[in-house]
N, C-alpha and C positions, 0 to 999 in steps of 0.2 A: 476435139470437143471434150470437156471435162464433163464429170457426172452430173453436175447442177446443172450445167446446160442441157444436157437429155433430161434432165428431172424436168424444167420450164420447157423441153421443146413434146417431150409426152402428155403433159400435164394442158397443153394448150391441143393436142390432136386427141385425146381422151374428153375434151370438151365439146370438140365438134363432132367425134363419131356418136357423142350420146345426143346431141343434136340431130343425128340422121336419125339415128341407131331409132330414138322413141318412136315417130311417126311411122317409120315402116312397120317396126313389132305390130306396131298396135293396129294397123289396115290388115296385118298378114293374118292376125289371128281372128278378125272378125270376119276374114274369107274363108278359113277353113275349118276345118273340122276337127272336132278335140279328139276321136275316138282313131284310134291304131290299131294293127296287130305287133303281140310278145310271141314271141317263139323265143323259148330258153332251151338251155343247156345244151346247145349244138356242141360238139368236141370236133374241136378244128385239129388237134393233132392223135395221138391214136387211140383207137375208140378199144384196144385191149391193153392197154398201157397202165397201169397200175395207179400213176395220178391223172388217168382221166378228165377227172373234174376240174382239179387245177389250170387244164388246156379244152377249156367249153366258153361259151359265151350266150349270151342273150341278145338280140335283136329287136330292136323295136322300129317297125315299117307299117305301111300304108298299103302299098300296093307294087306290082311290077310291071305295071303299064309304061313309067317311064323311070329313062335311071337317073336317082338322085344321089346330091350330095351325102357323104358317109364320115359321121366323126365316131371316130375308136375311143373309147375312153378305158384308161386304165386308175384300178383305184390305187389311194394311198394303203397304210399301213405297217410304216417303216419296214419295208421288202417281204416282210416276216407277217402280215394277219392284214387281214381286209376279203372281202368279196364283192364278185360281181353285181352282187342286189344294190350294193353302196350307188343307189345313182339319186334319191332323192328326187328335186324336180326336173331334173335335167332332160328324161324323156318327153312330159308336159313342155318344156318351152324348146325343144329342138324341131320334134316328130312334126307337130302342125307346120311349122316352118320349112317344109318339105325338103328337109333332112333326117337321114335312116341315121339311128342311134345305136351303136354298140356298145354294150360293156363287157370287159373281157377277163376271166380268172389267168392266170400264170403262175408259174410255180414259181414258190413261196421259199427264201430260206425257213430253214437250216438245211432242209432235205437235197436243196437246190443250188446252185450259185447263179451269181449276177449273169452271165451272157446265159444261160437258161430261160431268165424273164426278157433279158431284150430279144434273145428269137424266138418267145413263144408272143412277144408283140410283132416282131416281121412276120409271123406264120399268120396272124391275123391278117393283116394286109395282102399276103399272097392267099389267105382265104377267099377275102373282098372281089379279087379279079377271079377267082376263080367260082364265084356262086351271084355274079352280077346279074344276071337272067332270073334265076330266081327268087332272089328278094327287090328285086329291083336297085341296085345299085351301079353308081358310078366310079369305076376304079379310077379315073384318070381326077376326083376330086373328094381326095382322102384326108382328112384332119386328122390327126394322132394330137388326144386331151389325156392329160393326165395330173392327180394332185397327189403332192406330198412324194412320196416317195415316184408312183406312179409319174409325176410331173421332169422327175431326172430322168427316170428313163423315159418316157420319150421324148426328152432332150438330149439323149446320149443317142439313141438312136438316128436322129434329125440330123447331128452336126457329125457323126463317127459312122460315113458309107461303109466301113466293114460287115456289119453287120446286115445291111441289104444286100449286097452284095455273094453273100453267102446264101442267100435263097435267088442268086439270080436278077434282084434289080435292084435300082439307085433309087438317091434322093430325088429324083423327080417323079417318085412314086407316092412321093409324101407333098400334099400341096400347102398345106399349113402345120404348125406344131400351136399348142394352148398348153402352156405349163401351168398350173397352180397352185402359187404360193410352195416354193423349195428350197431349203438355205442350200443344197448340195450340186449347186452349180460347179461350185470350184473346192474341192473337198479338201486340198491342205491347209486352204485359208478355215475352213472352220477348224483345222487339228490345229491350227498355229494362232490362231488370235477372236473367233468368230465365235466358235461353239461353249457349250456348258460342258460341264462335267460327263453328264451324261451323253451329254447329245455327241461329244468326241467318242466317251466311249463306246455309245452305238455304230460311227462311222468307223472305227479301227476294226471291229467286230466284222463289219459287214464287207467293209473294202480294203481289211487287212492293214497294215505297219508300212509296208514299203512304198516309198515315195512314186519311186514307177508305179506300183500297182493304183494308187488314190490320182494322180492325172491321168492314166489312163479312163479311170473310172467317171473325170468331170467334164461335161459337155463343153466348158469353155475352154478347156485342152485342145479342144478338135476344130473348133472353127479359124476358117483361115478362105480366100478368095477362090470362086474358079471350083467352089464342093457342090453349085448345087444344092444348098443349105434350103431351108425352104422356110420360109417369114412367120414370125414370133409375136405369140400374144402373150405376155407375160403378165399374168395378175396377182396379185402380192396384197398384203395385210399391210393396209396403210401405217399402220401403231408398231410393227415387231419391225425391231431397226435393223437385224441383223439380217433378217431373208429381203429387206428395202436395199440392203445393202449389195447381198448378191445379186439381187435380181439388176438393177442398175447396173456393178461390173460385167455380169452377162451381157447385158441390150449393148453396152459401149463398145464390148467386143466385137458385137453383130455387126453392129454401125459400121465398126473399123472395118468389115467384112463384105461390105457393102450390101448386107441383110436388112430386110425390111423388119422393124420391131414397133410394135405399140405397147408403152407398159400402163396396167391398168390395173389401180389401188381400190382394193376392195373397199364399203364400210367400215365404220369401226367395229370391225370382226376378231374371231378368232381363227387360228391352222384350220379349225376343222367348221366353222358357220360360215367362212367364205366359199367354201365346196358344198357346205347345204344348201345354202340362200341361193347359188347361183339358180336362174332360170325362176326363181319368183320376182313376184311385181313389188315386191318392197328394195329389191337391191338393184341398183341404178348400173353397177357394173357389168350386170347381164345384157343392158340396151347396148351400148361400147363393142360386148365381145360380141355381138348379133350382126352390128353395124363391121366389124372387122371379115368376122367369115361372112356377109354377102360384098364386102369388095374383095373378098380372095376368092369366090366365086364368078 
């Protein structure tokens, strides 16, 4: 299947999940209740450790009466700046939706390197099962969201079981991935034909000169049949051709992979108002991603 093909064959399943997608949002929210409990700054990894805060998260749940759905969200800010507050409406349109929201800090270069942030996001997940009772959560129905930078890794996580693995479980611990909008699927095509000036030279910065080091580093490296990969919502900035670009090479490879993918093009946004807007009533792509996580539910 060539990439125009998956463009018309998303482009026509992005029509009918916002088809589902509307009329459920709109019944769910008029049955629940807008009001939640935050509990911030839990430190999932050690609580005398000098970046602390780095390895904390925020919570936002209902109750622990029963276990629900749990999507992790990790922010962008090319590996290096961002925090867990970054969650805009996201809590409003998840929490009623009787799904518990997390957002989660990680250690941040320079002080840090790259498998530092992917297992201080597996630590989160082995936090999920291990604090299910008390916030009411389901570890067996976990979403790993992330945008921008955030968005690679946890797509490098999803498709490279190494890294579960090392804390003890698999890709079937992960029930869906939500990337948003990231040109760094496949890292030597931005060194080689894809990226700017800058945008290379942040990538050489952050995942180094050596060719082995930048495909280890790209989620579409790793995908291959028979991993366990766990089904992809990919949402992309309809207007920026270059992360349309990756994100499409990603879904083809998934396909090839026999992975479930729905890609789903924001408004005419930008990198950083398709991660605002998600979860408000004016952006259409939020009904689509609601309609995806309740059939991966």
């Amino acid at each position: 299947m060539d990439i125009q093909s998956i463009r018309n064959a998303s482009l026509k399943s992005i029509a009918l999940l916002i088809l589902i997608a509307l009329p459920l949002y709109g019944a769910a929210k008029t049955a629940t209740s807008s009001t939640y409990n935050v509990t911030r700054d839990i430190v999932y990894g050690d609580p005398q450790d000098a970046y602390s805060e780095l390895q904390s998260l925020d919570i936002y749940w209902q109750d622990n009466k029963v276990a629900r759905p749990v999507i992790i969200y990790v922010h962008g800010g090319s590996w290096a700046f961002g925090d867990k507050s970054d969650v805009n409406s996201k809590p409003d349109f998840f929490v009623p939706e009787d799904i518990v929201f997390i957002s989660m800090n990680y250690r941040l270069r320079w002080d840090h390197q790259l498998y530092d942030q992917l297992d201080d996001i597996v630590s989160v997940v082995k936090w999920v099962k291990a604090n299910s009772e008390t916030f009411g959560l389901d570890s067996d129905r976990v979403i790993l969201m992330g945008h921008e930078a955030g968005a690679h890794l946890v797509s490098l996580v999803s498709t490279d079981p190494r890294y579960m693995k090392a804390h003890g479980m698999s890709l079937k611990s992960i029930k869906a991935a939500v990337a948003i909008d990231t040109m760094s699927f496949d890292i030597p095509r931005v060194m080689k034909e894809l990226g700017s000036f800058v945008q290379r030279r942040q990538h050489r910065l952050i995942f180094g000169e050596e060719l082995a080091s930048q495909l280890a580093a790209s989620p579409i490296t790793h995908i291959d049949q028979g991993k366990n990969i766990p089904q992809f919502a990919l949402l992309y900035v309809a207007d920026d051709e270059v992360n349309q670009i990756q994100t499409q090479a990603f879904a083809k490879s998934l396909i090839s992979a026999n992975v479930s993918v729905i890609m789903i093009p924001g408004n005419a946004t930008t990198r950083q108002t398709i991660d605002v807007e998600l979860g408000t009533s004016k952006d259409a792509s939020s009904g689509a991603l609601m309609a995806f996580i309740r059939a991966t539910f």
